[in-house]
N, C-alpha and C positions, 0 to 999 in steps of 0.2 A: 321444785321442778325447774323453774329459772333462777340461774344463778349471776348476779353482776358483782366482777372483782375489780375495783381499780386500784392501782398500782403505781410508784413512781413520783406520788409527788415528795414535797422538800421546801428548803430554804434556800431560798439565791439570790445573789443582788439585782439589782434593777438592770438592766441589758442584759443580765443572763437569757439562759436559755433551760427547758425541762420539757423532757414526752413523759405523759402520763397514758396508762393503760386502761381499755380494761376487756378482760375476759370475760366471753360471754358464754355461760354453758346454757345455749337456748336451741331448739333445734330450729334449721333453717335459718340458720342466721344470715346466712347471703341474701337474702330475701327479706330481711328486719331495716327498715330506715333505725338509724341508731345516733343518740344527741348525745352531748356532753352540758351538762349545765352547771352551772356554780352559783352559791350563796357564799355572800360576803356578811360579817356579823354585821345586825341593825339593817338588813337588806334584802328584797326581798329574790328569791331564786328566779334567775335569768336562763336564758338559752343563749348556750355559747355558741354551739356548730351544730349543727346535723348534717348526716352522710345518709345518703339514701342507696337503697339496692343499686347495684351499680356503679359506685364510687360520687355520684351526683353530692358535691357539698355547699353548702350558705351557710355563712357565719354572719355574727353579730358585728354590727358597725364597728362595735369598737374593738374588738379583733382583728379586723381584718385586715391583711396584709402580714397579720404578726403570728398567726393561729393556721396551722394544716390540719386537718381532721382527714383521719385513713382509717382504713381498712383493709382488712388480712384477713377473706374467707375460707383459708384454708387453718387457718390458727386461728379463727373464729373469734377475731382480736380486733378492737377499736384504739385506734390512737388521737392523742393531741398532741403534736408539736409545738411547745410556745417559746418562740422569738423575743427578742426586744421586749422582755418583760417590764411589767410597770409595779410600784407598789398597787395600783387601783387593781393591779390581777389577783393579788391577796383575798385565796376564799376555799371553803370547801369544795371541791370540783365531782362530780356525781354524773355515773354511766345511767343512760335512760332507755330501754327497749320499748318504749309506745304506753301504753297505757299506764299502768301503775308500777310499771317494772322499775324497779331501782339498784342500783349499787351504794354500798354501807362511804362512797365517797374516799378522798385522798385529799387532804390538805396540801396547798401551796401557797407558800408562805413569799414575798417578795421584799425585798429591805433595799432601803435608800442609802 
């Protein structure tokens, strides 16, 4: 019934830059606060961003400034913009709709 895809991630060096996706086939998505979270091996899964109904976003300390988190409710689409990547960004990154909703994730990978 719900479906999370995300999309986009990769291998880049360190200052690079990568939007990762993800498609949400949930109805009323305009209306869903929606995260991004990541696990890094040996670590345990963080909150990256969250965007809430409305475009309202809070990111994690240590993103911030480097990480946009958007929304596109007409393509019923979450994004991450990451900036000035660091190898520490090295991690499975995972679309989250609220409770137990999850996306199968997107590796990004960051190399020094």
């Amino acid at each position: 019934q719900v479906q999370l895809v995300e999309s986009g991630g990769g291998l880049v060096q360190a200052g690079g830059s990568l939007r990762i996706s993800c498609a949400a086939s949930i109805e009323d998505f305009r209306f869903t606060a929606m995260r991004w979270y990541r696990q890094a091996p040996g670590k345990q899964r963080e909150l990256v961003a969250i965007i809430k109904p409305g475009g309202i976003a809070d990111y994690a300390d240590s993103v911030k400034g480097r990480f946009t988190i958007s929304r596109d409710d007409v393509k019923n689409t979450m994004y991450l913009q990451m900036n000035s990547l660091k190898p520490e960004d090295t991690a499975a990154y995972f679309c989250n709709a609220g409770l137990n909703r999850w996306g199968q994730g997107t590796q990004v990978t960051v190399s020094s």
